[in-house]
C-alpha atoms as an extended CHARMM CRD file, in Angstrom:
* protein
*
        72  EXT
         1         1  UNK       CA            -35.3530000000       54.1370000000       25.5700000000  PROA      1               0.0000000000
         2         2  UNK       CA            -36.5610000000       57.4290000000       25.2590000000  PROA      2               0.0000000000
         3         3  UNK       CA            -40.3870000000       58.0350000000       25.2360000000  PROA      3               0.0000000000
         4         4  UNK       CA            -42.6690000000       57.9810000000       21.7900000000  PROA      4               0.0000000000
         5         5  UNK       CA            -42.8460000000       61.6830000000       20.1820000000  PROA      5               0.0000000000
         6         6  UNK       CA            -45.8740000000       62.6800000000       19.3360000000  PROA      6               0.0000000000
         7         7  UNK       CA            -46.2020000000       61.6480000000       15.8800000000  PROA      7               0.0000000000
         8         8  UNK       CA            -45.4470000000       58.0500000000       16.5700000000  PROA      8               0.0000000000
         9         9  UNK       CA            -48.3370000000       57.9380000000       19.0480000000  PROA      9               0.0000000000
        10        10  UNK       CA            -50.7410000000       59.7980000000       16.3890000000  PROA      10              0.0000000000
        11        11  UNK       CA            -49.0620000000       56.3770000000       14.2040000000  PROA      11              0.0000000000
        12        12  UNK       CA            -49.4780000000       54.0000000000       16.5990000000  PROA      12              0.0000000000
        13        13  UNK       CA            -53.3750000000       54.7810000000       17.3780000000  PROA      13              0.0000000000
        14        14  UNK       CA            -53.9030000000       54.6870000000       13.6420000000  PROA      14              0.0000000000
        15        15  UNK       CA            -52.3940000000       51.4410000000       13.0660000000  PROA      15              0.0000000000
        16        16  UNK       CA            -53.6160000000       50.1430000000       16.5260000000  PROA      16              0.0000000000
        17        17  UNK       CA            -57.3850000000       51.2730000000       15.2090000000  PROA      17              0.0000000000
        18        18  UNK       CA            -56.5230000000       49.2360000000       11.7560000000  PROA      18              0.0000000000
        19        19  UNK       CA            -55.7230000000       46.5420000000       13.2330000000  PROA      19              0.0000000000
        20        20  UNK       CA            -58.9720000000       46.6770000000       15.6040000000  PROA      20              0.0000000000
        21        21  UNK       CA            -61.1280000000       47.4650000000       12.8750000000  PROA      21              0.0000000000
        22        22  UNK       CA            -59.4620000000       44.1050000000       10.5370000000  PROA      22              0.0000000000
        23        23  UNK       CA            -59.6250000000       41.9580000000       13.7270000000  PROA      23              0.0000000000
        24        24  UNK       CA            -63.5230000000       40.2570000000       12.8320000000  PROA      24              0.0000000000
        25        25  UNK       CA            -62.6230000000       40.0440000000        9.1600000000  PROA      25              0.0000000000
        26        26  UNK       CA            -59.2500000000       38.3470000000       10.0140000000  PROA      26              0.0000000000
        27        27  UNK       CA            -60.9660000000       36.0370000000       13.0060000000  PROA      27              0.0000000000
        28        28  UNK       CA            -63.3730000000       34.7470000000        9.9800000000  PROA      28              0.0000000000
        29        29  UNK       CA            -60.5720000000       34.0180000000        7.4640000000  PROA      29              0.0000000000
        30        30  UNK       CA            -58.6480000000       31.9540000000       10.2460000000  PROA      30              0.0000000000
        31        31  UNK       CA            -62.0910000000       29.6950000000       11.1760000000  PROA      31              0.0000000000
        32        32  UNK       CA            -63.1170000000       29.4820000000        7.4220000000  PROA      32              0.0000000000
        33        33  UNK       CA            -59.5120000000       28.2960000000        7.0120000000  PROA      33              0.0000000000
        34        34  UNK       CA            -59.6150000000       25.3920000000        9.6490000000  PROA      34              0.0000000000
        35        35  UNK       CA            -62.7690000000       24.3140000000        8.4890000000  PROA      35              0.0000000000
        36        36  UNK       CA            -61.6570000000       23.5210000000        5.3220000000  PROA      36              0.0000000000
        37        37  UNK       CA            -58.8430000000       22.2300000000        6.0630000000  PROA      37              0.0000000000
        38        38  UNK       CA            -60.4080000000       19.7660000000        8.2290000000  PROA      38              0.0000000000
        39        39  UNK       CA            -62.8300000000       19.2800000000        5.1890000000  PROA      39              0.0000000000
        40        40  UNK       CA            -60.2300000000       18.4390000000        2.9140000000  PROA      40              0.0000000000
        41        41  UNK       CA            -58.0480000000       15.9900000000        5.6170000000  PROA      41              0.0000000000
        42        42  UNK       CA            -59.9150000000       15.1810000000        8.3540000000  PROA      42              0.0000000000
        43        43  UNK       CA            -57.1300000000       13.0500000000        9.8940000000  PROA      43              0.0000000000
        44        44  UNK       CA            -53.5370000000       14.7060000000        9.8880000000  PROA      44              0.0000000000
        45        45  UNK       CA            -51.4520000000       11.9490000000        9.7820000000  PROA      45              0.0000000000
        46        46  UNK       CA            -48.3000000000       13.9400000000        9.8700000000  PROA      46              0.0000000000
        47        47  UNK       CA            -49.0140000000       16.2180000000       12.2240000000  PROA      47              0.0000000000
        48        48  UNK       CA            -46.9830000000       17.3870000000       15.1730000000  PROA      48              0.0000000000
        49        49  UNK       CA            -47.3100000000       19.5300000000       17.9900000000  PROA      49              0.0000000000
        50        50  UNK       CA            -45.5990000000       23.0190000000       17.2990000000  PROA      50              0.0000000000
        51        51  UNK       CA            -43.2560000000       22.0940000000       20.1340000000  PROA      51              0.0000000000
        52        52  UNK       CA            -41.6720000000       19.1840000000       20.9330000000  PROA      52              0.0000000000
        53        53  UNK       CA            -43.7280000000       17.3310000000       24.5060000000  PROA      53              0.0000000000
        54        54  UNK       CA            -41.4450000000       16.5540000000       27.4250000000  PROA      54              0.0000000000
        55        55  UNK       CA            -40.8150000000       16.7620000000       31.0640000000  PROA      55              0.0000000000
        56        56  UNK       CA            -40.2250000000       20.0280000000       32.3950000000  PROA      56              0.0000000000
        57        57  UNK       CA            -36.7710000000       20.5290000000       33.3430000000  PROA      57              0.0000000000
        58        58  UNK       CA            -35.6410000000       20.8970000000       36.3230000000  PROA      58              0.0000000000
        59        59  UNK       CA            -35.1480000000       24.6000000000       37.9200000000  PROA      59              0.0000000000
        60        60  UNK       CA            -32.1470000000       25.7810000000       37.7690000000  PROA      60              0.0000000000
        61        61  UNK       CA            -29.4920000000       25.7260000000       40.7920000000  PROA      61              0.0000000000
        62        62  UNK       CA            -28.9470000000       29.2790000000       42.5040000000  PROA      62              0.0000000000
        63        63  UNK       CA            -26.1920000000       29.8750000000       44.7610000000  PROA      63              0.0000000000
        64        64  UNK       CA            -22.7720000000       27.5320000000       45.6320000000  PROA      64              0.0000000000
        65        65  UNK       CA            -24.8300000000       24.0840000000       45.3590000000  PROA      65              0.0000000000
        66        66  UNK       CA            -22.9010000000       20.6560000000       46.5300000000  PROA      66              0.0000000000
        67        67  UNK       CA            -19.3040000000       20.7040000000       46.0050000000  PROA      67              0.0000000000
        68        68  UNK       CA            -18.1570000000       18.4740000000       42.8850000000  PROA      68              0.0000000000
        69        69  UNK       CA            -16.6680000000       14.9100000000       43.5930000000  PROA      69              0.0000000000
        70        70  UNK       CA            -13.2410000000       14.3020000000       42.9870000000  PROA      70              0.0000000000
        71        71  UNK       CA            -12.2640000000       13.5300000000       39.7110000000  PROA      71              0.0000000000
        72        72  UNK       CA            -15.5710000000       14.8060000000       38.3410000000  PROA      72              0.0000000000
C-alpha cells in the first residue's frame, strides 16, 4: 500500500480533530440513552449477549498430529 499523499493526511487530521472535538457530545448522547432506556424497561427480558457464551475452543493442531485410524 503506498503511503498517504499529502492531502489525505491534511484530511485525515481534519476529520481525526472532528471526531475529537464530537467525542464529549457523543459520550453524553450514549449515557443519556442507557439511562432511559433503563427508565423505560428496567428488566430486559429478551435480552442476549451480543455473542453467543461458550467454551473456548480448543487451539488448533500445528504440524503432522497423530496419524488417522483405519477406516476413519
Amino acid at each position: 500500500m503506498a503511503p498517504p499523499s499529502p492531502t489525505q493526511l491534511a484530511w485525515r487530521g481534519r476529520i481525526e480533530s472532528v471526531i475529537r472535538l464530537a467525542q464529549p457530545g457523543l459520550d453524553l448522547l450514549l449515557a443519556t440513552g442507557e439511562r432511559l432506556s433503563r427508565l423505560v424497561e428496567p428488566e430486559d427480558l429478551d435480552w442476549t449477549p451480543p455473542r453467543a457464551v461458550s467454551a473456548p475452543a480448543p487451539p488448533a493442531r500445528v504440524g503432522p498430529g497423530e496419524p488417522e485410524p483405519p477406516g476413519a
